[in-house]
C-alpha positions in Angstrom: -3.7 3.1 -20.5 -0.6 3.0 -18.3 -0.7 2.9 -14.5 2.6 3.3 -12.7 3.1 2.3 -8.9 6.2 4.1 -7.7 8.1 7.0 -9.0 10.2 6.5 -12.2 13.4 8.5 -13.0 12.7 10.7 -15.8 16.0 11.2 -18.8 15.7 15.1 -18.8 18.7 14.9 -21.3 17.2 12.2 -24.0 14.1 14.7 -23.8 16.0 17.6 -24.4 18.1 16.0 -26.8 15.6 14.5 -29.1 13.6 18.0 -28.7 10.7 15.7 -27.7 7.1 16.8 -26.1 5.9 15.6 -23.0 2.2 15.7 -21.7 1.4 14.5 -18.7 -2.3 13.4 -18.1 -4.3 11.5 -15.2 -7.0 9.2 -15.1 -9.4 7.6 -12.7 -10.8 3.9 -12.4 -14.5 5.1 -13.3 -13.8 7.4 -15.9 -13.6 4.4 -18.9 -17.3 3.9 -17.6 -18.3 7.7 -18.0 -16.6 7.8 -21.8 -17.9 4.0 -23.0 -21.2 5.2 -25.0 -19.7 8.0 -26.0 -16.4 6.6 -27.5 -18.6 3.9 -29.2 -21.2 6.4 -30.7 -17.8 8.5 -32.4 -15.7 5.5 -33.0 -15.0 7.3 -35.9 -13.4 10.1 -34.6 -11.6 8.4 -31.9 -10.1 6.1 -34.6 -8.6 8.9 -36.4 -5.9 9.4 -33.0 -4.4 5.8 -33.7 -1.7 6.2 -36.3 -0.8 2.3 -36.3 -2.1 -0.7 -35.5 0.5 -3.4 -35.5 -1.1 -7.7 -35.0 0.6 -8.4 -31.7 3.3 -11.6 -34.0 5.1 -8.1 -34.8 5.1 -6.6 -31.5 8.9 -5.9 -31.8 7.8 -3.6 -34.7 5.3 -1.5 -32.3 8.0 -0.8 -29.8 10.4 0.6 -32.2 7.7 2.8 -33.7 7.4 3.7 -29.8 10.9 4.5 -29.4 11.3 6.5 -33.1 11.0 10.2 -32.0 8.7 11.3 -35.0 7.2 8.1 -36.2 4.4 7.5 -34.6 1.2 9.3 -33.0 -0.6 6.3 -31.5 0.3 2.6 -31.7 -2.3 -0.4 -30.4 -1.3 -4.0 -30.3 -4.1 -6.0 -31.7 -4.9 -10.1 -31.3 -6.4 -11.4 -33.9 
């Protein structure tokens, strides 16, 4: 989740350069309530979206996975 307070300029160029796809998407506050039973209940199928999970001692790693047009789907941070 990523919550942004004021505008942010958007590179039109590095998008167009690196022919990358951008989806825009909005949330609200009380949604995560409406989606907990059932994201529990399909954890399964919800788990399949995460392409890496990278323990938070290699966080560098996670960004540059981020920032690899190509290399990743979905990256989350873990602590254990």
């Amino acid at each position: 989740m990523a919550a942004h307070k004021k505008p942010e300029p958007i590179d039109l160029g590095a998008i167009f350069r690196s022919e990358m796809t951008v989806i825009a998407s909005q949330g609200y506050p009380t949604e995560i309530f409406e989606v907990t039973e059932e994201i529990a209940e399909h954890q399964e199928l919800f788990a399949r979206l995460i392409s890496h999970r990278v323990p938070f001692s290699d966080v560098e790693r996670a960004f540059e996975l981020t920032l690899t047009p190509g290399a990743a789907e979905k990256v989350v941070v873990t602590f254990d």
